[in-house]
Structures are given as C-alpha cells and as structure tokens.
C-alpha positions in Angstrom: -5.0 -5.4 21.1 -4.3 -3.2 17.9 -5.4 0.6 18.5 -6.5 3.2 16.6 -4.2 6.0 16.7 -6.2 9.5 16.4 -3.5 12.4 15.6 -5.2 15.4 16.7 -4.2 19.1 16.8 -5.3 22.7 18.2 -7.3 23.5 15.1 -11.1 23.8 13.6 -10.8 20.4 12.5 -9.9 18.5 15.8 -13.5 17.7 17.1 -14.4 15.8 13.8 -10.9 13.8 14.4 -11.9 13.5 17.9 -15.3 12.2 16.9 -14.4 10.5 14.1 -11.4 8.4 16.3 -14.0 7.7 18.9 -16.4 6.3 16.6 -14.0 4.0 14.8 -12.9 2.7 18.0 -16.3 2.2 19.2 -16.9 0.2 16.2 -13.9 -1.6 16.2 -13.8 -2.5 20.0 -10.2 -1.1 20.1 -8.5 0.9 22.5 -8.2 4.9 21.6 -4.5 6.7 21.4 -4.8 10.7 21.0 -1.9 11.4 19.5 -0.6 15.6 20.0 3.0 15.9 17.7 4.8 19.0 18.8 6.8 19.6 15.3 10.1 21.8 16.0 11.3 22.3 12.4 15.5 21.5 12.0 15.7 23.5 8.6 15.5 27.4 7.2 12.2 28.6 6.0 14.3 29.1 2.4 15.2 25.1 2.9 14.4 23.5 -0.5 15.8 19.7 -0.8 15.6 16.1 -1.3 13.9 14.0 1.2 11.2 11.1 1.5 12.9 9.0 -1.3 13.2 12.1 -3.5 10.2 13.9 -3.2 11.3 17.9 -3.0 9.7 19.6 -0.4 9.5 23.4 0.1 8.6 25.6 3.0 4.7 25.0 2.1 5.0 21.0 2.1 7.2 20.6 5.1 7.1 23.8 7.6 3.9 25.0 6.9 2.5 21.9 8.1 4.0 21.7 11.4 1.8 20.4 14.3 2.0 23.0 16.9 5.6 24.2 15.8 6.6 26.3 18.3 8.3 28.5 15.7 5.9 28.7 12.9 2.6 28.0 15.0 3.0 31.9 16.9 3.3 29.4 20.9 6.2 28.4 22.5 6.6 24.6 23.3 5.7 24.8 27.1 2.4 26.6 26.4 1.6 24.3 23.4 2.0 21.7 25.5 -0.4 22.6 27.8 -2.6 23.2 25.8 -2.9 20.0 24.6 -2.9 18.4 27.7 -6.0 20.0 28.4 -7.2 19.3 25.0 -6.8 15.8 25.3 -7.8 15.2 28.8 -11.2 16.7 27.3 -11.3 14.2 24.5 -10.5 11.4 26.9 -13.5 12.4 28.9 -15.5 12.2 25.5 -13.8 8.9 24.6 -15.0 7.5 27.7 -18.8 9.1 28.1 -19.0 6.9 24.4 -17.6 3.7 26.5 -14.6 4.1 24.7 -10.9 3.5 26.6 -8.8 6.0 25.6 -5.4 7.2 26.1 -3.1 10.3 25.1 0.6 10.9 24.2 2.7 13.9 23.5 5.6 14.1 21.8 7.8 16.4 20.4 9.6 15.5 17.4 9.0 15.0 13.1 4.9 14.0 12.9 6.1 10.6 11.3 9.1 9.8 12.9 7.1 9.7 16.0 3.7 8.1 14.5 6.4 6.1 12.9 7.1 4.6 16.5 3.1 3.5 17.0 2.4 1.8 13.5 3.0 -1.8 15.2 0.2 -0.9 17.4 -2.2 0.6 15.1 -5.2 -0.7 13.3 -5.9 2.4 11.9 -4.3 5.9 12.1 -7.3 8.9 12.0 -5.7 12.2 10.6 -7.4 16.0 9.7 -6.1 17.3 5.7 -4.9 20.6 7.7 -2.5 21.4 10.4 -2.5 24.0 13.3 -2.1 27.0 10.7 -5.0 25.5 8.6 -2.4 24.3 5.9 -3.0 21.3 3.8 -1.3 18.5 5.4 -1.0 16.1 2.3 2.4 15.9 2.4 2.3 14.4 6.3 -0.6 11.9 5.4 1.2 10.7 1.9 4.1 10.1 3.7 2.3 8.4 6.4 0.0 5.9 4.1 3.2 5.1 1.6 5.7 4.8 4.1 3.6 3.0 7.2 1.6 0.6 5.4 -1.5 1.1 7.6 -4.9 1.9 7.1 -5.4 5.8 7.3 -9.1 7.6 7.8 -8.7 11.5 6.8 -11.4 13.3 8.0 -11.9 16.7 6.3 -15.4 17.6 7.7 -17.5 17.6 11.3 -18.4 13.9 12.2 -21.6 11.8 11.1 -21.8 7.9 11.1 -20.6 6.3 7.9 -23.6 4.2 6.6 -22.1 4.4 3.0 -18.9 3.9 1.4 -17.8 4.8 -2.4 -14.7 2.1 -3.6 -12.6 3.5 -6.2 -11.7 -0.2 -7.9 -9.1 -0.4 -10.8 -8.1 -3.8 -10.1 -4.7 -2.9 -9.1 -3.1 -5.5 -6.0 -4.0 -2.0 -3.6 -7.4 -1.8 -5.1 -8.0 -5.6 -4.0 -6.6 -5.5 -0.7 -9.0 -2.6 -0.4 -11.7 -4.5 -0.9 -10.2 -7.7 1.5 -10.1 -5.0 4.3 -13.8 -3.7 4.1 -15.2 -7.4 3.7 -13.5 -8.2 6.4 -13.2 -5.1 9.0 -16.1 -4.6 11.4 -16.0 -0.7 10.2 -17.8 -1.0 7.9 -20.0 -4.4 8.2 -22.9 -2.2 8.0 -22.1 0.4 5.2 -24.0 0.1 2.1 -20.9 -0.7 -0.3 -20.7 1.3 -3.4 -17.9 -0.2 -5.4 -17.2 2.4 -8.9 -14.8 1.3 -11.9 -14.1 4.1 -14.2 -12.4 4.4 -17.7 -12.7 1.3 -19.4 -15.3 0.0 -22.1 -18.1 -2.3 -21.4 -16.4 -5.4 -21.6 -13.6 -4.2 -19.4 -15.7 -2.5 -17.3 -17.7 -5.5 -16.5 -14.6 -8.0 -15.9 -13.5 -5.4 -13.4 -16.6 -5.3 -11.4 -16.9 -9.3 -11.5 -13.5 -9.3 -10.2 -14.7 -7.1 -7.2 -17.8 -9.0 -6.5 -15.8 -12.3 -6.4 -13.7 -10.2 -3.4 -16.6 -8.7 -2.1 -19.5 -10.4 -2.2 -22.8 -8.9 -3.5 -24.6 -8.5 0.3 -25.2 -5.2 0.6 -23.2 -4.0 -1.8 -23.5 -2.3 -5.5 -21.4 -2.4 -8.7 -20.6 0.0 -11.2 -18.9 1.3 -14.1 -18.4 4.8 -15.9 -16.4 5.5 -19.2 -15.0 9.3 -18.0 -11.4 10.8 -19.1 -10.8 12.3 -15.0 -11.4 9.2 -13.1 -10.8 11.6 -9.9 -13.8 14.1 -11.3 -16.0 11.2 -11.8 -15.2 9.6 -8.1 -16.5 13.2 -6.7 -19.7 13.5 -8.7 -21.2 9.9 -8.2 -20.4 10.7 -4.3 -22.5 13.6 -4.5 -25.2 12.2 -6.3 -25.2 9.0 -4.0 -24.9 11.4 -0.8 -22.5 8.7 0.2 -20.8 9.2 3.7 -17.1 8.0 3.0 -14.6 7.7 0.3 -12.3 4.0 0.3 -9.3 3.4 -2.0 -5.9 1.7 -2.2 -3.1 4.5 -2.0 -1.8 5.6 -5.4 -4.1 3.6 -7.1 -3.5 4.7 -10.7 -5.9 7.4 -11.7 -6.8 8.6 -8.1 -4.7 8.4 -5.5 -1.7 9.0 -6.7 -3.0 11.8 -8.4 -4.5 13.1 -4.7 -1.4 13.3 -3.2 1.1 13.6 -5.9 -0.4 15.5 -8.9 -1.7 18.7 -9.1 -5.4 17.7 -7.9 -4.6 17.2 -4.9 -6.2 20.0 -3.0 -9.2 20.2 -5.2 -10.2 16.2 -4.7 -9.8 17.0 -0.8 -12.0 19.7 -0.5 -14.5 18.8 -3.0 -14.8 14.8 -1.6 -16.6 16.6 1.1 -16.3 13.2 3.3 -13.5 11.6 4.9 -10.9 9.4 2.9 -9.7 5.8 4.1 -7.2 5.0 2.5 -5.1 1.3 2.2 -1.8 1.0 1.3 
C-alpha cells in the first residue's frame, strides 16, 4: 500500500501539516508516515557553491532551512530528538482518533537524501513552505518535486477540507498529467474543479480548455481562460475571487511554477496563494 509521507517539524506550521497529512490519508485510504529530518549542515555558514545540478545555493537557501539543525536551530540533537518524539507520538494519537494508521520516523541526515529513501513508498509527500526557524523552505520542496517525481501537497496555512481546486493548465505534458492525476485520484473526487488558462487569445485560449475537458471531463468541473501578461498574478486573484480551497499544477509549468520556485516570485506567490499548493511533477 503506497503512503503518504507527512514531513513535519517543531514550528507554527506543523498542526496544519499534521492535519492536512491526516486528511489526505483519510481520503486516500493510505497509511500515514510522520516524517521528523534532523538536518546537521556539512558546510560553513560563508559556503557558497554548486549543487542540485547547478543551482547555487547560499546560506539562506541551504542552512537556513535546516529541519531541527542542531547548529543553526539554537537545540542540540538529543533534545531535538525528543522533542519530536513527543511531537509525533501526539500526532499519531490524532492520526488514529480520525481512523487513520499512522506511523513515525526520525532521521538525521540531508531533508532529501533521507525523504529520497521513502519516494517508492509514497503517494504523496505533505510539506510546510517554512522550516524550524520560520525560513522559506522553497529550496527543499523544489528539489523534492523536480528530483522525486511525486506528488507534493504544501500547506502554507491552518487546515480546512478542500472542496475546490484552481488548475493552472498551459497544455504542457506536466500540465496534462496534472489533470490525469486529479480525474483519477480519490483526493479530490469531490472538489469542484476549476481548471484556468491564461495568456493566449480567444482562439488559443479555447483549444486549450477543449484540450482539458477531453482529460478531464466536464462533471463537476469549470473552464476558463484570461488574456493577463503575469500568469502567476492572475492564478492568485481568480483564487481569491473563487474563495477556492487549493491550488494544482504541474511543477515548472512555464509561466507559474517555475517561476514559484526559481524566479524571483517565489515568496510572494506562496504567501499570497493563501491555500496549499499540490504540485505534479
């Protein structure tokens, strides 16, 4: 049975994970893995280098985001760990009050090296957009969707159901498989589907969304397409206005995603999104 693999950590966010993993597995019918990564950085806080197929990381991308370092999170390893094995054994309680079976691991180690080690297992990985010292964690969670290859829920606020879902859709192969995974995924079975093209002219515009009702299907589910220079602004706005619950694209689909995690909008879509992000690869 495929799991889904909740990464939590000793921070504001970690309820809504906790809640958020729960649910998903309650939906799903799979088994729940709390995941605590105890990061102990290798490299000097003055480390500036090559790494993750060229991408150059600074002290902000890669030690500022440490789970629980023991170095750079102010608590030594053997308290940190305690903690979170009380943490845990609390959200296993939860888990199981919801019905939910649930299990927890600690490791200490690199954050993906060692969710590297579960992605055969996992349905879904759920992830918070900050780490222990309330740093952005984009870095981690690119890394993870790009180099993983599974679906990734990032929660950024406290936990409600998902009754509605915003698809970014440019018709690129992630953008379809996007849509293949929430036709076909029990997750979402019950969301009202909002499925948005943006930047294109009518004629464009309505080929895409023909495309994505032939994946689809046009149960529950509605189409639309906005002419907009900031395709990322645009996603954000028709969110708020629809009060939807959840945002769904293909990673680095072109006009979004890759600008979320590698252009210089990155923060600002996370924190004005409001709702959690899935995210396919």
């Amino acid at each position: 049975m495929k799991k889904v693999i909740t990464c939590v950590d000793q921070n504001a966010l970690a309820p809504a994970v906790r809640d958020y993993g729960i649910y998903v597995a309650k939906t799903l019918g799979a088994e729940l893995v709390f995941i605590h990564v105890v990061e102990i950085p290798e490299l000097g806080e003055n480390f500036y280098g090559l790494a993750a197929g060229g991408i150059v990381l600074g002290e902000n991308d890669i030690l500022a985001n440490s789970y629980g370092s023991p170095t750079l999170g102010g608590v030594d390893a053997e308290k940190d760990h305690e903690e979170a094995e009380a943490m845990l054994d609390e959200y296993i309680c939860a888990a199981t009050a919801a019905g939910v079976k649930a299990s927890k691991i600690i490791k200490d180690g690199d954050f993906i090296d060692v969710i590297a080690e579960y992605k055969d297992e996992a349905e879904i990985f759920v992830l918070g957009i900050k780490g222990s010292n309330n740093e952005d964690v984009g870095f981690n969670a690119s890394v993870l969707i790009k180099e993983l290859h599974v679906p990734s829920l990032l929660v950024n606020k406290e936990f409600s159901p998902i009754n509605s879902v915003l698809i970014a859709f440019d018709g690129t192969d992630a953008a379809k498989r996007t849509l293949e995974f929430i036709k076909s995924s029990k997750l979402l079975a019950s969301a009202h589907k909002h499925v948005l093209h943006i930047n294109a002219g009518a004629a464009e515009g309505e080929r895409m969304l023909d495309l994505a009702r032939e994946i689809l299907g046009t149960q529950n589910a509605t189409f639309k397409y906005i002419q907009a220079e900031v395709p990322a602004d645009e996603i954000i706005k028709y969110r708020r206005a629809n009060n939807l619950d959840l945002i769904a694209t293909g990673a680095f689909t072109k006009g979004f995603f890759k600008k979320l995690f590698l252009g210089s909008v990155s923060e600002d879509i996370l924190h004005n999104a409001l709702v959690p992000v899935l995210v396919l690869s």
